[in-house]
C-alpha positions in Angstrom: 1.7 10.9 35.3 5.6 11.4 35.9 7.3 14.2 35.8 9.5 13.1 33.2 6.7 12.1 31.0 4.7 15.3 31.6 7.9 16.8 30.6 8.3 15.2 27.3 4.6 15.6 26.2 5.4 19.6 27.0 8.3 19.6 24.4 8.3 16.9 21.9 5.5 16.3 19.2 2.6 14.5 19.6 3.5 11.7 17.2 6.7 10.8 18.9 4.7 7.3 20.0 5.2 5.8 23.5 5.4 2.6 24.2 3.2 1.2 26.9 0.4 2.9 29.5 3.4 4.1 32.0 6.4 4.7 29.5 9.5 3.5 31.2 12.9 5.2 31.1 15.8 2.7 30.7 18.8 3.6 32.7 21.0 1.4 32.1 21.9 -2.5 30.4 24.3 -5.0 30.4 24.3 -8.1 28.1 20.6 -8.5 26.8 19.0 -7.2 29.8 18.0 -3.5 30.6 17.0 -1.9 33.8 14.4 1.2 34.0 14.2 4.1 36.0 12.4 1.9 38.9 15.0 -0.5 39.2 12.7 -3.1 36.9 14.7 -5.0 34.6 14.0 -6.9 31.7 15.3 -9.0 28.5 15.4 -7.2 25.9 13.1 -8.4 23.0 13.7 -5.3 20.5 17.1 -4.5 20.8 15.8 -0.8 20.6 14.3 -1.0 17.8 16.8 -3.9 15.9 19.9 -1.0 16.9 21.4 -2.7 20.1 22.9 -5.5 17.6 25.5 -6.9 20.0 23.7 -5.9 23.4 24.4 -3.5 25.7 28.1 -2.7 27.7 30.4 -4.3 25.0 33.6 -4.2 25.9 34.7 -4.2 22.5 32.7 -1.6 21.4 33.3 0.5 24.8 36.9 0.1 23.9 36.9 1.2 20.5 35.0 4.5 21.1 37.2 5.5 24.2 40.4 5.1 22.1 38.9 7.5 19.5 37.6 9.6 22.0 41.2 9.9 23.9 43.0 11.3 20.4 40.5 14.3 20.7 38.8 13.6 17.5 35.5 13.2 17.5 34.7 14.9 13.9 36.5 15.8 11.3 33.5 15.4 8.1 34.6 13.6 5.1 36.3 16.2 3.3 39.1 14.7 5.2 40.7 11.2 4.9 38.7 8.9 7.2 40.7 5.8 8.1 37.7 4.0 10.3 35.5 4.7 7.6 37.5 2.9 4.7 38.3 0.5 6.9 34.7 -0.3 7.5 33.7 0.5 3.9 36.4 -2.4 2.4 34.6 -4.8 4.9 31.1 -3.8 4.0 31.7 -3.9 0.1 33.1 -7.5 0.4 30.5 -8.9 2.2 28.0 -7.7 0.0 28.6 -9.6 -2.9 28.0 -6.6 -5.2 30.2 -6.5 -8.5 32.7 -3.2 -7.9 30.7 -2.4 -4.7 31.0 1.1 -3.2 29.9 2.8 0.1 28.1 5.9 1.1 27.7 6.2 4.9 24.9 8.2 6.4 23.5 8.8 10.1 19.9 6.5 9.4 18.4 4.7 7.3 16.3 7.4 6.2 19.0 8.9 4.8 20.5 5.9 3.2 17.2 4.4 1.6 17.2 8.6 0.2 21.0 8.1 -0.9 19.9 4.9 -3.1 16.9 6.0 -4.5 18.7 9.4 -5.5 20.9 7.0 -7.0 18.7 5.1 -9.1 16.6 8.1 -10.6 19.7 9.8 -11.8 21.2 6.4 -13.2 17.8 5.7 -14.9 17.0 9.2 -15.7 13.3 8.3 -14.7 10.9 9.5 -11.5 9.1 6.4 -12.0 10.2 3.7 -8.5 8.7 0.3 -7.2 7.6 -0.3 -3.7 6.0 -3.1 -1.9 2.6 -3.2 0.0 3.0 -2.9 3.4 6.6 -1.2 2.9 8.1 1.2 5.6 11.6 3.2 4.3 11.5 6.2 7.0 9.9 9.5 7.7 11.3 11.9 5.2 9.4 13.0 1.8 11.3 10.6 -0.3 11.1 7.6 1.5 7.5 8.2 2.9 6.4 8.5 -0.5 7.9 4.6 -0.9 6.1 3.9 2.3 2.9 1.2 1.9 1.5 1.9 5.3 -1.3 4.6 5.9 -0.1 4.7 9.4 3.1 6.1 8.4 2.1 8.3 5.3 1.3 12.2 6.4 0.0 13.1 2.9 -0.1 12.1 -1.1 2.8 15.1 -2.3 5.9 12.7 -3.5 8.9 13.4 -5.4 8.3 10.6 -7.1 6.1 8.5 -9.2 5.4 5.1 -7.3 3.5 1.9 -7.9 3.2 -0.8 -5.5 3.7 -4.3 -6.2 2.4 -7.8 -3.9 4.6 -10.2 -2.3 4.0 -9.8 1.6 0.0 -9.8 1.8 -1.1 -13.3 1.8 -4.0 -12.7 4.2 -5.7 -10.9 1.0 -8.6 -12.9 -0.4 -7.5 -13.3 -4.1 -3.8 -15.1 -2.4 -5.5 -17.3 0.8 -4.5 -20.9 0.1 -1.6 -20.5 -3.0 1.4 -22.4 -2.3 4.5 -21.0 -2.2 5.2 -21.1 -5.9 2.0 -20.2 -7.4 1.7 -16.8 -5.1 5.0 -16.0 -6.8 3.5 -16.8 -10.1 0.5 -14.4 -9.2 3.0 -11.8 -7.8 5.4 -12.0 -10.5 2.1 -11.8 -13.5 0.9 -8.4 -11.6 4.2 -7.0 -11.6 4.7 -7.7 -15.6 0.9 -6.0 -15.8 1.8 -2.9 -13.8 4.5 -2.6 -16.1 2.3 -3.2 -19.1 -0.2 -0.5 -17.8 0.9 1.5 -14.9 4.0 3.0 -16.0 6.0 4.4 -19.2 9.5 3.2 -19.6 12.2 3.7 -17.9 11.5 2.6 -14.1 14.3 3.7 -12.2 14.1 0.8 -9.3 12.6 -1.4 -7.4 13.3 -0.7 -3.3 12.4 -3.8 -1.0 12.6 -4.7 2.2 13.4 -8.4 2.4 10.9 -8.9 5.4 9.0 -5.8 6.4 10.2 -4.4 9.9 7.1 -1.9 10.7 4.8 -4.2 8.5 5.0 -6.4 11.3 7.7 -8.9 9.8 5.8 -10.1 6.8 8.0 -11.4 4.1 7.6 -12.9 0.8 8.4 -16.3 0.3 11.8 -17.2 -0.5 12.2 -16.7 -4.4 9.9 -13.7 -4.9 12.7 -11.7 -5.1 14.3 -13.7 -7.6 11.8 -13.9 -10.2 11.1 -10.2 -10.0 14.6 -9.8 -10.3 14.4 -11.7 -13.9 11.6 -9.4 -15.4 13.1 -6.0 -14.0 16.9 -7.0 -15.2 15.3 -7.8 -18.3 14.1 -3.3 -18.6 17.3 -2.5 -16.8 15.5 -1.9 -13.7 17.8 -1.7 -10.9 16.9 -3.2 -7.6 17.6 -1.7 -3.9 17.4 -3.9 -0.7 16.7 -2.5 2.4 18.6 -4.3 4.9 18.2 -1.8 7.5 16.6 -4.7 9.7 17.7 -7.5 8.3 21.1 -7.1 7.6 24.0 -8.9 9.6 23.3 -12.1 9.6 20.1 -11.5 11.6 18.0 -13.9 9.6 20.2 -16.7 10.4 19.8 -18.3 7.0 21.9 -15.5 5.4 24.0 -12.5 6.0 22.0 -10.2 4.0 18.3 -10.9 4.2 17.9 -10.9 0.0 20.6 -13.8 0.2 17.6 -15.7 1.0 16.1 -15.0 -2.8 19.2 -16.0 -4.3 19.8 -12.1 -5.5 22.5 -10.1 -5.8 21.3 -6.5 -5.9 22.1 -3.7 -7.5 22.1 -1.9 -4.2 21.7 -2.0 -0.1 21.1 0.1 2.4 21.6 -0.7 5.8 21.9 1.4 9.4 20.5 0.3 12.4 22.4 -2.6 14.3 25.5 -1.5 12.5 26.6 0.9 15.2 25.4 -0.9 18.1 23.6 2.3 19.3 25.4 4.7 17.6 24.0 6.8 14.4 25.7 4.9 10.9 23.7 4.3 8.0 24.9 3.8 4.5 24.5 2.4 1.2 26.4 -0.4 -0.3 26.3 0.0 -4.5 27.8 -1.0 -7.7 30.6 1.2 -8.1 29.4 2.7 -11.7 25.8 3.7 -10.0 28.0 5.2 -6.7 30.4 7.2 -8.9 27.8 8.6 -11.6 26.2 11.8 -9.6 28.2 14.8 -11.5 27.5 17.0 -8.4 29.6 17.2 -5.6 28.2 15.4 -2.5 29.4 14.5 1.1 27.6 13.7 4.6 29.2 16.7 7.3 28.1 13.6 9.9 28.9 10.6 8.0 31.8 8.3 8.5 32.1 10.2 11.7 34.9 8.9 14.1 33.1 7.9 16.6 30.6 6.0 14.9 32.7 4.5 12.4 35.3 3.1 15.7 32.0 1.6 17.4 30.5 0.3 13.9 34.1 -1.8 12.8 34.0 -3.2 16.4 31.0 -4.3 16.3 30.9 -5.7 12.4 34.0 -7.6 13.8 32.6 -9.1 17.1 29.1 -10.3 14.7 31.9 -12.0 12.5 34.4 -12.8 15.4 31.5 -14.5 17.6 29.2 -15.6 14.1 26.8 -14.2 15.4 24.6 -15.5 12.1 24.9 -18.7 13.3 23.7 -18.1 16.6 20.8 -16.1 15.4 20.1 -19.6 13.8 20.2 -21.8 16.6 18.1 -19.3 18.9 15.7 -18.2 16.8 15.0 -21.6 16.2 14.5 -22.4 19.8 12.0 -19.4 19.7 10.3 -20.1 17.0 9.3 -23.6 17.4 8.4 -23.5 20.9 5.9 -20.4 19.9 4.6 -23.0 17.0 4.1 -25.6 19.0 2.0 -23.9 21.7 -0.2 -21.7 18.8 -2.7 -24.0 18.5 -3.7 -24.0 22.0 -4.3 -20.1 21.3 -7.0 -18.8 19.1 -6.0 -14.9 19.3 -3.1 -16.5 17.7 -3.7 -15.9 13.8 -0.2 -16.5 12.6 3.5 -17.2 14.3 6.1 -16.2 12.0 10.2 -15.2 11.4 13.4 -16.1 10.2 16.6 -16.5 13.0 16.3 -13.7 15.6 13.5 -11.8 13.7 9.8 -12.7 14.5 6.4 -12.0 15.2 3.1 -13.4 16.8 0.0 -11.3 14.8 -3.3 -11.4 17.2 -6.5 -11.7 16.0 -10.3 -11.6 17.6 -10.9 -15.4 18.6 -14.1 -15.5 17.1 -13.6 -13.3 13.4 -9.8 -14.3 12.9 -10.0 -10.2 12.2 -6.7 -8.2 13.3 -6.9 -7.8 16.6 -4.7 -4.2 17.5 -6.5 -3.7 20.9 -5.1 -7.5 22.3 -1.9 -7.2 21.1 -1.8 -3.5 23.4 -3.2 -5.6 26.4 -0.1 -8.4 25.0 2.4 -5.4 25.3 1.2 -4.6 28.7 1.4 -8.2 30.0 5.2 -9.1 28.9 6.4 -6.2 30.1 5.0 -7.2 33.3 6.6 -10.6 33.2 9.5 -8.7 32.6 10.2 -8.5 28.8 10.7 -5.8 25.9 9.0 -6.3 23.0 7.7 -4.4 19.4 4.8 -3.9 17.9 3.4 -3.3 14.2 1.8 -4.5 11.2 -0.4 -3.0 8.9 -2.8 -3.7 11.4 -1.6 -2.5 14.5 -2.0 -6.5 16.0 1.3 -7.7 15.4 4.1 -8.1 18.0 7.5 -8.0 16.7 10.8 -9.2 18.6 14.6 -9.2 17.2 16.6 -10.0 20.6 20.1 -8.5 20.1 22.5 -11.2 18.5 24.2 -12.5 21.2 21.2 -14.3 22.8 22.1 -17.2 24.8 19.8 -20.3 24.6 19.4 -20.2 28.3 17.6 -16.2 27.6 15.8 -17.6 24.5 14.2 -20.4 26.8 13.5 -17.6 29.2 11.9 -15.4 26.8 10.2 -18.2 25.0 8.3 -19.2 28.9 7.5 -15.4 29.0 5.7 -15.1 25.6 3.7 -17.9 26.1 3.0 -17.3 29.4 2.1 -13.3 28.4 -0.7 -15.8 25.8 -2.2 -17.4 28.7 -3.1 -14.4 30.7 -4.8 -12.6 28.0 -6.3 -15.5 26.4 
């Protein structure tokens, strides 16, 4: 064992998870490649975690922060006028789409999806939220209580009163074989039945992500959202997307991953790949739901300088470079060369993903049952070959990648020969 490791299993809690047998320590990137601490490098599959949006050593974003940095002011807090956060605000609000949109900014997204659902249960007057199965909003007590993932969930005590509804757990036996448009009917007639039975009036909100990061990128098909939309606007439910991974044009197919249901929600939260590495998180939210809290709030570390200089850079270069549009045509390359080659894989139960956002879930050749323990040895044998990838689902089997943006399609070839390759040594 390492020093270093030995070092960090003396001081920092037991559940602060490791990746891989022999954790690496990355030392230092450039473009979409890292190098560790042995002089290894490697391209960069998870973007640390979907946050290195725009790769690493931008000079756009290294120039914006040491321009800050040289007037002195690194924090201020917001009970000061914040230019770099209204400026970034204003952009944020008109790419949403939301009616009289307002922003909150936070440090995570944590703290945003906590913002939003504060939000909703004062606006609604009502305890009483909407998750999803498989759902994964953060660590603290409000958003763990949100959280459909036993992995994730410390213990039952909630602030709130949740119900969770279907829409990303297709492998389930009552759902195998639906098309598209009659597991939305099934979703959509057990959501109308929780309400029936499950619940007194007055739900505050439904919070959603539109595909589930720590779920292992499950999503519902496109126009779920939509028709759950119709029956909640119809209580005044509100309804909260949590873009925190799929925001900024990620998905290729839209800016905002709900834009793929056709929905306009009634709020968004989003941190992340924002900053390019550096803590901003936020909410996005009609203005009448932002302004209504009668106590007096702020966020001592929100909007900070710093962050809100590297977060407008890099919200520019994703527009600037459209960055969506590559996500498209790389993704693309990705996922159809990992489609094609599944069938010559039986640990392959499912290949799956919209733009730069998507997963390979590995199952026992034999059951088609999750498979956790080959997607470990799968972890073990890309980074070998020399690339960084994720892993999740409710399972523990499936193996998530989100390159950073600004993948090339020379690097999406090369990680597409890896990932495959990686399938034929384990197989």
């Amino acid at each position: 064992m390492s020093d270093l490791l030995a070092r960090h299993r003396a001081v920092m809690p037991n559940w602060l998870a490791l990746y891989y047998q022999d954790p690496i320590e990355i030392v230092s990137g450039k473009g979409n490649r890292v190098v560790d601490a042995s002089g290894k490098s490697y391209l960069d599959f998870f973007a640390g975690i979907l946050t290195n949006m725009i790769g690493y050593d931008v000079a756009e974003v290294r120039e914006a922060v040491e321009r800050q940095l040289a007037t002195g002011v690194v924090h201020t807090s917001t009970v000061y006028l914040l230019r770099g956060q209204i400026e970034l605000a204003e952009k944020i609000a008109r790419l949403s789409g939301i009616p009289d949109a307002k922003v909150f900014f936070t440090n995570s997204g944590t703290e945003a999806n906590e913002t939003a659902l504060l939000l909703a249960t004062y606006a609604r007057k009502s305890d009483q939220v909407l998750a999803m199965r498989q759902s994964y909003h953060g660590r603290s007590f409000g958003a763990i209580s949100v959280t459909s993932n036993r992995s994730w969930k410390n213990n039952s005590l909630s602030p709130l009163n949740v119900h969770f509804l279907h829409g990303a757990d297709r492998h389930l036996t009552q759902f195998k074989g639906l098309s598209d448009a009659d597991y939305i009917a099934a979703c959509v007639d057990d959501l109308r039945h929780v309400l029936a039975t499950a619940v007194a009036g007055d739900v505050a909100a439904l919070i959603a992500e539109p595909i589930q990061g720590v779920g292992g990128f499950t999503m519902a098909p496109d126009g779920l959202f939509a028709a759950y939309q119709e029956v909640l606007a119809a209580e005044g439910i509100l309804f909260i997307s949590d873009e925190v991974q799929t925001g900024w044009g990620r998905t290729g197919s839209a800016f905002f991953g709900i834009q793929n249901h056709g929905v306009t929600p009634d709020m968004m939260t989003f941190a992340k790949g924002l900053g390019n590495g550096f803590a901003v998180g936020g909410v996005v939210a009609r203005g009448d739901l932002m302004d209504a809290p009668h106590a007096v709030g702020l966020a001592t570390f929100g909007g900070n300088p710093v962050a809100m200089a590297a977060a407008n850079a890099t919200l520019d270069f994703v527009l600037s470079h459209d960055l969506q549009a590559n996500a498209a045509r790389t993704g693309a390359i990705i996922l159809d060369g990992l489609r094609a080659a599944a069938p010559r894989f039986p640990i392959v139960g499912d290949v799956r993903g919209k733009g730069l956002m998507f997963a390979i879930e590995l199952v026992d050749p034999e059951t088609g049952a999750p498979a956790p323990a080959l997607a470990a040895r799968y972890m073990e044998e890309t980074r070998n070959l020399g690339l960084l990838a994720g892993k999740g689902g409710l399972y523990g089997h499936a193996m998530r990648m989100a390159p950073p943006l600004t993948l090339t399609e020379d690097e999406a070839r090369e990680g597409l020969a890896i990932l495959v390759t990686a399938l034929e040594n384990i197989s």
